[in-house]
C-alpha positions in Angstrom: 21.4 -24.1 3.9 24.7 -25.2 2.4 26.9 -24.0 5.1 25.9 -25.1 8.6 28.0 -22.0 9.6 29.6 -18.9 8.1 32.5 -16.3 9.1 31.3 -12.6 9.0 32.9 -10.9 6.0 35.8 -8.4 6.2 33.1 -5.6 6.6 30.9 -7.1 8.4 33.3 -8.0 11.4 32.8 -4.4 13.0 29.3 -4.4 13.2 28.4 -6.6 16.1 31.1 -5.3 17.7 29.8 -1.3 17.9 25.9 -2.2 17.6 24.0 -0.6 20.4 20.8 1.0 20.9 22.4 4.0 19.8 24.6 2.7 17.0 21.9 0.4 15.6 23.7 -0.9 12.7 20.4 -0.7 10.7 19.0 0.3 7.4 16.1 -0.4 5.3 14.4 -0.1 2.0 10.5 0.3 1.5 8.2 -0.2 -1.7 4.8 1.6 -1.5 2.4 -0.5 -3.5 -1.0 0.6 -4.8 -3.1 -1.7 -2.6 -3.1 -2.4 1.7 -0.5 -5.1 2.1 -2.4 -8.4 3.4 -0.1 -9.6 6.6 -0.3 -13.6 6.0 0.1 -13.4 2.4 3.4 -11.5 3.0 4.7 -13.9 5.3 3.6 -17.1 2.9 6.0 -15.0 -0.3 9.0 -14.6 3.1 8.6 -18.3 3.8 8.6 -18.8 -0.6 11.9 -16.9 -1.0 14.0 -17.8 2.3 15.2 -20.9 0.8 17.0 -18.6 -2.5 18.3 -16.7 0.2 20.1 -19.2 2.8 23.1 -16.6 3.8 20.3 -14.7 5.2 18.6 -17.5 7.3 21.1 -17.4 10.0 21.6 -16.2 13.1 24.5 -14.3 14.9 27.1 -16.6 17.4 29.6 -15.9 19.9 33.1 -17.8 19.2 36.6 -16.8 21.3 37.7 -14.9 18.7 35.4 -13.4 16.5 31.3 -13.7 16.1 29.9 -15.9 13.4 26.6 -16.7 11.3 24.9 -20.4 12.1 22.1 -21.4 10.5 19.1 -20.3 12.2 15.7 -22.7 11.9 13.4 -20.8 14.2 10.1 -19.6 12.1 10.2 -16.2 10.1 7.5 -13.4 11.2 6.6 -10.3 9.5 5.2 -7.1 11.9 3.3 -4.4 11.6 5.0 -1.6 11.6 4.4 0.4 15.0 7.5 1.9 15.9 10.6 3.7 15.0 12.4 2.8 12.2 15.8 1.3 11.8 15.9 0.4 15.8 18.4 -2.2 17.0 17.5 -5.8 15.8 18.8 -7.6 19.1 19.7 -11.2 18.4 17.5 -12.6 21.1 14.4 -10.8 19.2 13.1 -11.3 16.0 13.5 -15.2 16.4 17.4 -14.8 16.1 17.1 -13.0 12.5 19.3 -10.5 11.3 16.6 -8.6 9.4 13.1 -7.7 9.9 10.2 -7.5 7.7 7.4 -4.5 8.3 4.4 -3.8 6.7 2.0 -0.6 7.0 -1.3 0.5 4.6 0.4 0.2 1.5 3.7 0.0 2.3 6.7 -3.4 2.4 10.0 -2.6 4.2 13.0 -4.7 4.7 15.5 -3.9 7.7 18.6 -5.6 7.5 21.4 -5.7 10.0 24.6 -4.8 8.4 26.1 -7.8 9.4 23.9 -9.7 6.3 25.0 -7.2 3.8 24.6 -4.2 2.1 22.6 -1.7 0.3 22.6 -3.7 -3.0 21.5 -7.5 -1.0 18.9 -5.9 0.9 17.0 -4.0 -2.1 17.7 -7.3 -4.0 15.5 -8.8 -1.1 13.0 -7.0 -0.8 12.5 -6.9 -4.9 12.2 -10.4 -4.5 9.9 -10.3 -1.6 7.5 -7.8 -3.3 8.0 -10.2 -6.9 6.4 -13.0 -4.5 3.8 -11.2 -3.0 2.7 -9.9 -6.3 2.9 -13.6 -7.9 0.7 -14.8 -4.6 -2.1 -11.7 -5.3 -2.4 -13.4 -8.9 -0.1 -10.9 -10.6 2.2 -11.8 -14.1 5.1 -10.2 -13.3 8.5 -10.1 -14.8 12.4 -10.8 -12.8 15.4 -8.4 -13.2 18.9 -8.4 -12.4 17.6 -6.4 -9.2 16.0 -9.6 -8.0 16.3 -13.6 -7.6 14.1 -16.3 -9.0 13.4 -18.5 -6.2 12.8 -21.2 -8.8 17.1 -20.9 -9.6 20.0 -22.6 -7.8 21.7 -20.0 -5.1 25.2 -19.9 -6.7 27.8 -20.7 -4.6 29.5 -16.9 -5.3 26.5 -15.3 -4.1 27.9 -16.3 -0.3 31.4 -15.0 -1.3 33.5 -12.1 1.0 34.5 -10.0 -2.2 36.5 -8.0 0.4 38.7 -10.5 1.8 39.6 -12.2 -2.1 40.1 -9.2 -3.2 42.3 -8.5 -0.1 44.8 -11.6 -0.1 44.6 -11.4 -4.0 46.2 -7.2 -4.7 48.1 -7.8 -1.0 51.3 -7.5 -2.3 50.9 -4.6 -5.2 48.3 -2.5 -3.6 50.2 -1.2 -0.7 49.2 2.4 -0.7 47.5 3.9 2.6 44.8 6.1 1.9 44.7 9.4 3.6 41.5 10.2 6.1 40.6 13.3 7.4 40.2 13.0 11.4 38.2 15.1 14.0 35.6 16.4 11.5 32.9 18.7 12.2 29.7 16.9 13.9 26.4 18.4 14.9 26.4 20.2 18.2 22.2 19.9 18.9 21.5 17.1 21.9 20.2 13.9 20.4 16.6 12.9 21.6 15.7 9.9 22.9 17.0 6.3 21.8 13.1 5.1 20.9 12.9 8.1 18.5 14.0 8.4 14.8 13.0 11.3 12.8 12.8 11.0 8.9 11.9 13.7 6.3 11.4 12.8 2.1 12.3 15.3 0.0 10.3 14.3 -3.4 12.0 15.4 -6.5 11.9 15.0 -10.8 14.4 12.8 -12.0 14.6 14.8 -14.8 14.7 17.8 -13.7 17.5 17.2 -11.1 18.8 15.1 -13.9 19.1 18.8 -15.9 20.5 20.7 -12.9 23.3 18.2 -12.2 23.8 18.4 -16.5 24.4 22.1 -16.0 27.1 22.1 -13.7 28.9 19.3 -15.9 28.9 17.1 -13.1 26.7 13.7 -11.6 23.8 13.2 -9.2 25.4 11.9 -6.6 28.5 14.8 -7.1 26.1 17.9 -6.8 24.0 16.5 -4.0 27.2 15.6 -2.2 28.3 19.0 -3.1 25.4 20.6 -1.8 25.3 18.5 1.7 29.0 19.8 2.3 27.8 23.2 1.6 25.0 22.8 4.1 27.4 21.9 6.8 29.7 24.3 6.6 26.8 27.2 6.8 25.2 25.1 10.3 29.3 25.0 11.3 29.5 28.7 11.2 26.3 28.7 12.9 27.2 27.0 16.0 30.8 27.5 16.1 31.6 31.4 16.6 34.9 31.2 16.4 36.6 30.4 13.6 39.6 28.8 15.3 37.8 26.3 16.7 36.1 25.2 13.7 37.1 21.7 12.2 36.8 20.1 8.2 33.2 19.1 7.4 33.5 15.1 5.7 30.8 13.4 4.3 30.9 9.4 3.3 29.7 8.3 0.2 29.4 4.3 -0.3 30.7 2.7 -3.9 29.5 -0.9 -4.8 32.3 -2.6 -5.7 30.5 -5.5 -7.6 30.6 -4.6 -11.1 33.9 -3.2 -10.6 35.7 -6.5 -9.2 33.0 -8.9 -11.2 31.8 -10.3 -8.2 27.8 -11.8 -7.6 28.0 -11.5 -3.2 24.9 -11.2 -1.5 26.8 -10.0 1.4 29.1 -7.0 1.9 31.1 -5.3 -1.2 31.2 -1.7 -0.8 33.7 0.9 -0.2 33.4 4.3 0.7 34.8 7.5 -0.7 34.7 10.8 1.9 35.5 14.2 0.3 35.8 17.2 2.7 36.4 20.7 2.8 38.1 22.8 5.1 37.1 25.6 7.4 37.1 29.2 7.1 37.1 29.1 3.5 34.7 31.1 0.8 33.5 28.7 -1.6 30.7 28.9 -4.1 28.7 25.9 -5.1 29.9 25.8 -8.3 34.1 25.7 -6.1 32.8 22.8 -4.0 31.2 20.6 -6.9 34.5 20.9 -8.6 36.6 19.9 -5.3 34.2 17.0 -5.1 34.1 16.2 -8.5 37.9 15.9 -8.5 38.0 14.1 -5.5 35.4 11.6 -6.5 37.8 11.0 -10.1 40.5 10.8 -8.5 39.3 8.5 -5.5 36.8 6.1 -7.3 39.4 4.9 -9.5 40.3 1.4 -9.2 43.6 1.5 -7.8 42.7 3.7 -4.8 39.7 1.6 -3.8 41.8 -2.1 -4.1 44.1 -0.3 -2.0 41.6 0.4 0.2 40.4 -3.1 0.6 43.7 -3.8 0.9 44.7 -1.9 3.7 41.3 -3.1 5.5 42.1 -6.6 4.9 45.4 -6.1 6.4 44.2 -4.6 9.3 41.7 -7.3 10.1 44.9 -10.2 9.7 47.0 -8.9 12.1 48.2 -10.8 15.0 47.0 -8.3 17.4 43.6 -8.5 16.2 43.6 -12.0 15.2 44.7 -12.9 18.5 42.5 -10.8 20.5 39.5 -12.6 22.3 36.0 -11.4 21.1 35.3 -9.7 25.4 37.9 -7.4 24.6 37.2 -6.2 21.5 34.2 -5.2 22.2 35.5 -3.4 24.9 37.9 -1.8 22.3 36.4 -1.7 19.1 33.6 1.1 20.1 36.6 3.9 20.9 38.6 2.7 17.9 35.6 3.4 15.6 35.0 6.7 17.2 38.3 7.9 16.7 39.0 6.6 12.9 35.9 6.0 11.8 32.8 8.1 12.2 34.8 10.5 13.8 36.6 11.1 10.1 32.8 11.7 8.7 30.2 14.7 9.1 27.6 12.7 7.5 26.7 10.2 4.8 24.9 10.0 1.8 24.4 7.1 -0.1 22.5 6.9 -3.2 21.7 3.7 -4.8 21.2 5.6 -8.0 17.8 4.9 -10.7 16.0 1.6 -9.9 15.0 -0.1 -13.2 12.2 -2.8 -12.9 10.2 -4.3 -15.3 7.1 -2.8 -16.5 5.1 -5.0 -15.4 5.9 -4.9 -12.0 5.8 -1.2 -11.9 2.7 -1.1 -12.2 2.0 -2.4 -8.5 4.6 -0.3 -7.0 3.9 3.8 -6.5 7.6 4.4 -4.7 10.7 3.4 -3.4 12.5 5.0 -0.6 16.0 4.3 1.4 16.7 5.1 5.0 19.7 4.5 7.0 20.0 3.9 10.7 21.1 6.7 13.2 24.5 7.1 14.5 25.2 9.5 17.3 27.9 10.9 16.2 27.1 12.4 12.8 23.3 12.7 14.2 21.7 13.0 10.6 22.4 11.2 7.5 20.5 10.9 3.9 19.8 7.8 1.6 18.6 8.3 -2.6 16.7 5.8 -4.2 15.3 7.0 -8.3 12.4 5.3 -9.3 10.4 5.6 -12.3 10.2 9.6 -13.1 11.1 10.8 -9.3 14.2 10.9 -7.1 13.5 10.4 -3.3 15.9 11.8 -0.6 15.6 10.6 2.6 16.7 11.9 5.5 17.3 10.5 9.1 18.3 12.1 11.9 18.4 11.6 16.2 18.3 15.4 16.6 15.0 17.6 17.0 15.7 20.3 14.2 16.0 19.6 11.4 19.2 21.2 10.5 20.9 19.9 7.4 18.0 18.2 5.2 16.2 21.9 5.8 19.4 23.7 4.2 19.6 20.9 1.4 16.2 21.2 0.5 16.3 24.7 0.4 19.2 25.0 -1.7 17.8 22.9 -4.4 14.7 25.2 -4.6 17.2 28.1 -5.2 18.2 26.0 -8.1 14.8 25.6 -9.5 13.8 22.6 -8.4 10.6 21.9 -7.0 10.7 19.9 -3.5 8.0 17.5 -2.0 8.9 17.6 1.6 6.9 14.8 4.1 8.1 14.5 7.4 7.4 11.8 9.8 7.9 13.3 13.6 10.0 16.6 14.5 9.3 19.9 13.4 7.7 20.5 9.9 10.3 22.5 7.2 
């Protein structure tokens, strides 16, 4: 490893702070391949690509001030996949590594901590992983830009915080504060408990929901945003009577930042964009795509998300939080993220959008699929991975019923989609 030791990046400082069994922190990615995964050869193509990925061999430290990343030499394992997913990867398991790699029949999954990085580094991970693997089994198989060759030098950008250049660089002409919408509609159903995590898949044509977004003249991502805010409001009404008491549904949609800002990190470089609707109002689908739709124009356009790293860099340099030691904020940190932070959110959807892989690697791999890790708060929340002709939706939720994917699902039936629904634990839709 080229750095001995490494500062958390500007999005990754919160994490540690507010991981708990509860808040795990914790998302993964899974390729279904056509043939049973064989344990040791899985762990020799880990041990092959570790050294491409050094910013990943590390474990997590305590400092005065703030936690950091140290190179960690302990041996990699991979597990069999037993338990819940996305569960708390404590530092003093897993040999001190921030992610974990599971196997099942068929099926490869990478968890990563989101201290490591996002949505984009772990899926290039695990691309490489299964690249490996498929090169151990005897495969020819072709690289992308959606994974490394572990034969290439690690570029010394690829261990870059985007968000704090980016930060010190637009500090002084990006001053605007972006406005969040605060105590949000969550969930009223009882979570269950910690050790469980329910998902559901909802299977879908690319095509056709490809043709369905087409005809309301908007994206993917815009009408299943649309739909999700929908959904909410109906459960809102549902389990808040009265209409006074009922609050603005929120839902938080992640933006990579890379090609936007030019930037190669293997770390942490997204933003996030959350468009709401209020209460007590009669919408139609077609009134909530086009408040989301505008919002998404309006928000996703480069000055409002530099301004946004911006003000997040600015919060993180000053002197009250640079000077406060690491025991009390973690004492504070959990109650400020409740209050301005999942508390301005109803849920989240990210979508990672179409995966395109070479051909010759397709042909070993039946699916992707995306599943984030359960918050409390919001109780449910839904990842979208496209690969070759079909569209997976994932849901993940800490509460028995399976309220919103239910409504989702249902909704896109109405508009003539046809739904594969599997669902792992909970009640069948």
């Amino acid at each position: 490893m080229k750095h001995e030791w490494m500062r958390l990046d500007n999005a990754a400082k919160i994490y540690p702070l507010i991981e708990s069994d509860h808040i795990t922190t914790v998302f993964r990615f899974s390729a279904t391949l056509y043939e049973p995964i064989n344990k040791d050869l899985l762990l020799q193509a880990l041990n092959n690509i570790i050294p491409r990925f050094p910013y990943y061999k590390v474990t997590l430290r305590t400092g005065f001030f703030w936690y950091y990343l140290e190179e960690n030499k302990n041996p990699l394992e991979v597990y069999e996949e037993i338990e819940a997913p996305c569960r708390r990867i404590n530092r003093f398991d897993n040999n001190g590594y921030l992610f974990r790699v599971l196997y099942k029949d068929n099926t490869i999954s990478v968890e990563f901590n989101h201290i490591l990085g996002d949505g984009t580094a772990c899926l290039t991970f695990l691309n490489t992983l299964v690249h490996q693997y498929l090169t151990l089994k005897g495969y020819q198989v072709s690289i992308n830009e959606w994974m490394k060759d572990v034969n290439s030098p690690v570029d010394d950008s690829e261990y870059e915080d985007s968000h704090s250049l980016a930060g010190k660089k637009y500090y002084k002409t990006h001053k605007r504060k972006q406005h969040i919408v605060k105590h949000v509609f969550h969930l009223k159903d009882r979570l269950i408990k910690q050790k469980y995590f329910l998902v559901t898949f909802g299977i879908v044509d690319a095509k056709e929901l490809a043709s369905i977004a087409k005809k309301y003249n908007t994206s993917i991502t815009v009408l299943l945003s649309a739909i999700y805010l929908e959904s909410l409001l109906e459960i809102q009404k549902m389990q808040v009577p009265k209409p006074r008491k009922r609050r603005p549904v929120a839902l938080q949609v992640p933006v990579n930042m890379r090609k936007r800002l030019s930037s190669n990190s293997m770390r942490n470089f997204s933003l996030y964009v959350i468009p709401y609707l209020f209460p007590n109002k009669e919408y139609t689908l077609e009134d909530i795509i086009k408040i989301v739709d505008d919002f998404f124009k309006e928000n996703v356009e480069i000055d409002h998300l530099i301004s946004q790293i911006v003000q997040n860099y600015k919060t993180e340099r000053t002197i009250f939080v640079r000077a406060l030691p690491l025991v009390l904020k973690k004492i504070i940190t959990p109650f400020i993220y409740k209050e301005v932070g999942a508390d301005s959110f109803s849920g989240t959807l990210s979508n990672i959008g179409m995966l395109k892989l070479p051909e010759d690697y397709e042909q070993h791999v039946e699916q992707y699929t995306f599943l984030l890790g359960p918050c409390p708060l919001t109780k449910c929340s839904s990842a979208v991975v496209g690969f070759k002709n079909k569209v997976y939706i994932t849901f993940g939720r800490s509460i028995k019923i399976p309220r919103v994917e239910q409504l989702l699902f249902q909704k896109l039936v109405k508009l003539g989609l046809r739904v594969q629904i599997e669902s792992h634990g909970g009640d069948i839709l």
